[in-house]
Backbone bond lengths (Angstrom), bond angles and torsions (degrees), N, CA, C in turn:
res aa  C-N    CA-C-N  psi(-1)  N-CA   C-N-CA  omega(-1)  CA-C   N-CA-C  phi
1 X - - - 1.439 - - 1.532 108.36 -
2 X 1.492 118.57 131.82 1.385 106.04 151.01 1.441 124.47 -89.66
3 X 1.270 103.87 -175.53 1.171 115.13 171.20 1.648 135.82 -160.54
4 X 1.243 118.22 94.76 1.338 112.11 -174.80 1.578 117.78 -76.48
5 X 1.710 95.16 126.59 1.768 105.56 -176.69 1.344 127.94 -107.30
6 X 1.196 126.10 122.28 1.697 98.64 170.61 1.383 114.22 -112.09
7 X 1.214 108.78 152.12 1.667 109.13 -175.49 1.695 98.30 -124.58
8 X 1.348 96.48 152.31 1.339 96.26 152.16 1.723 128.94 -148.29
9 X 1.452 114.30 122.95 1.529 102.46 -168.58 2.013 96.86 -162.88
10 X 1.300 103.10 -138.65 1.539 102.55 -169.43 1.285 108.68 -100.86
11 X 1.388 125.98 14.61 1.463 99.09 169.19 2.172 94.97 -149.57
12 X 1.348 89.99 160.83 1.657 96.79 174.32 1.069 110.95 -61.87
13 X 1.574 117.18 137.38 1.841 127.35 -168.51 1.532 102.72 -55.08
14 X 1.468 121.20 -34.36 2.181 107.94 -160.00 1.897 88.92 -70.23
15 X 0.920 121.75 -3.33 1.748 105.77 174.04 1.144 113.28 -75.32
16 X 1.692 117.41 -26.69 2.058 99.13 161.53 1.651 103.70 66.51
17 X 1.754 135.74 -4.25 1.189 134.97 176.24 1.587 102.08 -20.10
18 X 1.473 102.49 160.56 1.948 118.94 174.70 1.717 83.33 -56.28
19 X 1.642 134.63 152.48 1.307 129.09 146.78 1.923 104.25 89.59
20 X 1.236 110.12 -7.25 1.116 104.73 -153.01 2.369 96.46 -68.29
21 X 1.149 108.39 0.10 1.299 122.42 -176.02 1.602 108.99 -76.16
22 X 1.437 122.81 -18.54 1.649 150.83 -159.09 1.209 86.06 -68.60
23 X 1.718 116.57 -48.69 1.544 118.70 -153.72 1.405 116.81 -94.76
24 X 1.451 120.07 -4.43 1.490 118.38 179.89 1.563 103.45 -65.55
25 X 1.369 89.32 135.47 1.837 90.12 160.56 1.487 120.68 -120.01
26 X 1.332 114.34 -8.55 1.550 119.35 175.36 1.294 92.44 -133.98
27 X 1.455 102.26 153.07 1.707 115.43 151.81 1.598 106.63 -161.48
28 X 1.124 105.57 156.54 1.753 112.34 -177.80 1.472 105.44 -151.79
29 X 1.216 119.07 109.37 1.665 133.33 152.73 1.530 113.74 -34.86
30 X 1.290 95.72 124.61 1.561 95.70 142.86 1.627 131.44 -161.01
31 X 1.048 137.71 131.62 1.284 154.29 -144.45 2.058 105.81 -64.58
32 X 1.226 115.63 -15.55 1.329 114.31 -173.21 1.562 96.06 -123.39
33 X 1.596 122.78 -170.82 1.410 128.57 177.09 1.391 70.59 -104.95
34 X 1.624 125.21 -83.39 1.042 137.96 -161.73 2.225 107.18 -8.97
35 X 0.954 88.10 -66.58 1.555 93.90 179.86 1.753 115.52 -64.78
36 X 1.381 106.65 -54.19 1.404 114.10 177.09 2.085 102.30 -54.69
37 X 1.125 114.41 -49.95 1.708 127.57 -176.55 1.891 96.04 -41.30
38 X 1.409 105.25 -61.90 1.273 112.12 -151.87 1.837 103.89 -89.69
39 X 1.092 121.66 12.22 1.829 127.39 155.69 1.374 90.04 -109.87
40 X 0.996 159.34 -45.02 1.598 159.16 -161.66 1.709 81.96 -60.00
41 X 1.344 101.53 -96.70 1.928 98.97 -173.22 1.271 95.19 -54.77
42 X 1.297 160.33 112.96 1.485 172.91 -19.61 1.312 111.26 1.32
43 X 1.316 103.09 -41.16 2.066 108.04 -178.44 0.897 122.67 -62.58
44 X 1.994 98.14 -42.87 1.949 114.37 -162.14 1.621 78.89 -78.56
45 X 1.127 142.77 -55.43 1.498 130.12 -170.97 1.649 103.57 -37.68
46 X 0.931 102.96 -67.02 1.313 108.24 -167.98 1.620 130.61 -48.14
47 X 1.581 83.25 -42.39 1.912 98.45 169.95 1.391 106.85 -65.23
48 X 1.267 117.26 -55.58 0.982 131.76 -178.07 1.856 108.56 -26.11
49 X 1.320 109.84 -68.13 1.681 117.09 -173.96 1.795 98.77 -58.72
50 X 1.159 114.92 -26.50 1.480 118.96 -172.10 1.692 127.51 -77.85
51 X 1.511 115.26 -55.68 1.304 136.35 134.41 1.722 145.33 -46.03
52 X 0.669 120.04 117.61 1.196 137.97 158.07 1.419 115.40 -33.17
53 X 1.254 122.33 -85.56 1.518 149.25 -142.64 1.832 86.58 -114.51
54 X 1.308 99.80 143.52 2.031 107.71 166.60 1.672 87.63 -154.26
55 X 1.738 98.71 149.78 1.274 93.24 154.59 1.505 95.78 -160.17
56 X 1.004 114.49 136.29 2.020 121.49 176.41 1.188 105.97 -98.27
57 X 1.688 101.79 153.08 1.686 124.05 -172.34 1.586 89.40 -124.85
58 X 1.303 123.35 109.98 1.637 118.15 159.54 1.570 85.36 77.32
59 X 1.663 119.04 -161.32 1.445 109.04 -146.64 1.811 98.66 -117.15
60 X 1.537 92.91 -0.48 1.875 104.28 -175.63 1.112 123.48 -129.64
61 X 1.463 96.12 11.10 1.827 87.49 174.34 1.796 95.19 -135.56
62 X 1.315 105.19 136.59 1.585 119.60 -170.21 1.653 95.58 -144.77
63 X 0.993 111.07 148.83 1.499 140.29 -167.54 1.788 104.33 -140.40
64 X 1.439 111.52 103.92 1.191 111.16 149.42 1.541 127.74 -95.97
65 X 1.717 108.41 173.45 1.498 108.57 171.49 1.623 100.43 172.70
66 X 1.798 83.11 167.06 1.429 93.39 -173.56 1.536 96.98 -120.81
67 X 1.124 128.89 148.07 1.602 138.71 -160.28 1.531 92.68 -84.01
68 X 1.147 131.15 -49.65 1.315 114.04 162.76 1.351 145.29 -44.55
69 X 1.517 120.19 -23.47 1.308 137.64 171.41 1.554 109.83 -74.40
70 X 1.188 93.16 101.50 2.093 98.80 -172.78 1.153 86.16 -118.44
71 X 1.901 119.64 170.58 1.351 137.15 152.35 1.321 107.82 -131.23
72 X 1.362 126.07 138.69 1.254 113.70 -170.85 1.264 105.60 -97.17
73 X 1.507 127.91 148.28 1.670 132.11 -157.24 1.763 97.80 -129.36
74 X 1.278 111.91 92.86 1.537 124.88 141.70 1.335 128.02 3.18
75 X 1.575 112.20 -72.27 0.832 121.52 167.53 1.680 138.49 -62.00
76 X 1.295 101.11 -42.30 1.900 105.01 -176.87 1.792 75.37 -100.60
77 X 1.226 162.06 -24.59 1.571 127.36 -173.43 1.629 100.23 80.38
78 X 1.068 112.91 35.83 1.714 112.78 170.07 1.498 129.82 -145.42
79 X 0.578 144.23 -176.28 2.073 137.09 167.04 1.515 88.12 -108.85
80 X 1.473 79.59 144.23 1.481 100.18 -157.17 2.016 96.48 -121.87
81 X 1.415 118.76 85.70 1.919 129.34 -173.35 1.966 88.76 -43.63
82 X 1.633 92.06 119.54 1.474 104.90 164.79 1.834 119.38 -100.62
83 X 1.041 103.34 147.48 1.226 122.14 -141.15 1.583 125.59 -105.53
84 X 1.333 151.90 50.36 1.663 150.91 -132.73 1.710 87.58 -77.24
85 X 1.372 100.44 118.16 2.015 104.50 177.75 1.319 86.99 -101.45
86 X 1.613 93.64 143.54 1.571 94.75 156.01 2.045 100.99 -128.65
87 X 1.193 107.56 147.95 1.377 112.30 -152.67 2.067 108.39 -128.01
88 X 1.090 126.93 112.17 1.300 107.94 174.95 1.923 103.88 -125.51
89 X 1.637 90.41 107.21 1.591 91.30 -167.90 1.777 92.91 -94.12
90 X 1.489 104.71 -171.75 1.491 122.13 141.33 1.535 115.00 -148.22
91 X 1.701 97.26 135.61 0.958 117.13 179.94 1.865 105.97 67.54
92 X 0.692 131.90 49.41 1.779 154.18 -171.68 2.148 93.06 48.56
93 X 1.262 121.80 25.72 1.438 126.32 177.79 1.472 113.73 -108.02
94 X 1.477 107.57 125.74 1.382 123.65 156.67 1.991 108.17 -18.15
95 X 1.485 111.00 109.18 2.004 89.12 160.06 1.580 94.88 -101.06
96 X 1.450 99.27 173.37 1.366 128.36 -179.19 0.766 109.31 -144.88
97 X 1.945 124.25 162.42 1.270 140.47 -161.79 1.668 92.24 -62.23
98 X 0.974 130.61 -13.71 2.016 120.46 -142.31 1.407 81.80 -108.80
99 X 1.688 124.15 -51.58 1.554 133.07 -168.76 2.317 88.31 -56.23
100 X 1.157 107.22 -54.76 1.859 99.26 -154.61 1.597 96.04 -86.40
101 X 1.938 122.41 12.77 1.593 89.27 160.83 1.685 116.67 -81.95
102 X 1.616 94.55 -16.53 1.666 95.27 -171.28 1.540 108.53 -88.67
103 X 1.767 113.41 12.10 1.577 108.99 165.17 1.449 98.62 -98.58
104 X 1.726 99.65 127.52 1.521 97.30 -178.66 1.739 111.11 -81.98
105 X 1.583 114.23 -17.85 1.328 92.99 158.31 1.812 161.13 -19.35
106 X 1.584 79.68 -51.02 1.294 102.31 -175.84 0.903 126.81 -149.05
107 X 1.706 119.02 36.76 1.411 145.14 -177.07 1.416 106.12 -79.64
108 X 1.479 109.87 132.54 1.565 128.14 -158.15 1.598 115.58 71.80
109 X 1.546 126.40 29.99 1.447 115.27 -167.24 1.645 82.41 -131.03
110 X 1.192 124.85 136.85 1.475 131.71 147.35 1.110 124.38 -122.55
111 X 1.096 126.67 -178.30 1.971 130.59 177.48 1.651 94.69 -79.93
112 X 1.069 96.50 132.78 1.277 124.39 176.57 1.926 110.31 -65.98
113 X 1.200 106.55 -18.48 1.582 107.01 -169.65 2.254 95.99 -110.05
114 X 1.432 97.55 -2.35 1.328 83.34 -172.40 1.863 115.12 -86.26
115 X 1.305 106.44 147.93 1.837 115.47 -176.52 1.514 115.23 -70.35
């Protein structure tokens, strides 16, 4: 199964932190990449008009934000930059470029925002 997630909280989604599951606020299954791929880039569109700032880790995990969106943190005494993840796992697992050459779905396709 996939599943596209978005979280939002204080740090970029590829950190996977203990808890880091606290912060999802959407997620939606879906049974193909093909289908899960093509609402995933629907999101980054979307963040995209919304955000400011994007930056991708690997070809499925992207983190937007706007430098203005702080939370202030108690504990460390600092503003703490909050973070809109957007996440396309399988099976609740990290993919990678190496995992989607051997999906013939969507072999030769990457995220357009990834380095």
């Amino acid at each position: 199964m996939y599943e596209v997630i978005e979280t939002y909280g204080d740090f970029e989604p590829w950190w996977f932190l203990d808890g880091w599951e606290k912060e999802v606020t959407h997620k939606k299954e879906f049974s193909t990449i093909a289908e899960a791929e093509k609402f995933f880039l629907q999101k980054v569109q979307e963040f995209n008009g919304k955000f400011a700032e994007t930056k991708a880790k690997d070809q499925y995990l992207v983190a937007f934000w706007n430098k203005d969106e702080l939370r202030w943190c108690e504990e460390c005494d600092d503003d703490l930059q909050q973070y809109q993840g957007l996440l396309l796992l399988k099976d609740g697992k990290q993919l990678n470029q190496e995992n989607n050459k051997k999906d013939n779905e969507i072999r030769g396709r990457v995220c357009p925002l990834a380095h």
